[in-house]
N, C-alpha and C positions, 0 to 999 in steps of 0.2 A: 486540545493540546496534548501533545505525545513527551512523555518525560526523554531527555537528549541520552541520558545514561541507557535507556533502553532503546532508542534509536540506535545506538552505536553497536550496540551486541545483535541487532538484528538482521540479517542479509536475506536479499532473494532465494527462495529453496529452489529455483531452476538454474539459476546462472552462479551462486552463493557470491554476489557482488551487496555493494553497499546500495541504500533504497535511500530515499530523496521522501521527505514528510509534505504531502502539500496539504495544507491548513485548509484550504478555501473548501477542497473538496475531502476531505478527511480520507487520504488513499496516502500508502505507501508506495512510492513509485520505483520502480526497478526500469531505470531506462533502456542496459545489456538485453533484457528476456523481452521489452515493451509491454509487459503488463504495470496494474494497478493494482495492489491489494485495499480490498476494504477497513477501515477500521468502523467497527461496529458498538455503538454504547461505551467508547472507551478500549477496545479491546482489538489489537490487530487481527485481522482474520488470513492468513498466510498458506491459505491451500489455492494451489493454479490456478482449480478449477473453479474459484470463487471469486480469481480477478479479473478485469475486464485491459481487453487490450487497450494498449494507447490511441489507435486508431478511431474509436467508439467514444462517444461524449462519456460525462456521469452520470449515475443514475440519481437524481436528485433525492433527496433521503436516506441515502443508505449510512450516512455516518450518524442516521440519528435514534 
């Protein structure tokens, strides 16, 4: 679970749009750019190069 007060201050660093929390698969989703960012042990991981496009399933474990 991602606290909402930091959801809110957070945006996509490619498009700087608002991101979408999906639980199931513990990704910040930026729909604008079509990536996913990781969150990792609790902790957004918000570099490009580290998310996976929408196109591509998840990679099972990474939010763990």
């Amino acid at each position: 679970m991602i606290d909402p007060k930091l959801l809110d201050m957070l945006v996509c660093p490619v498009t700087r749009t608002k991101l979408r929390y999906d639980e199931a698969a513990q990704e910040l989703v930026s729909e604008a750019a079509g990536l996913a960012y990781p969150i990792r042990d609790g902790v957004p991981v918000m570099l490009p190069e580290e998310a996976r496009t929408l196109d591509s399933p998840p990679v099972s474990g990474r939010g763990a």
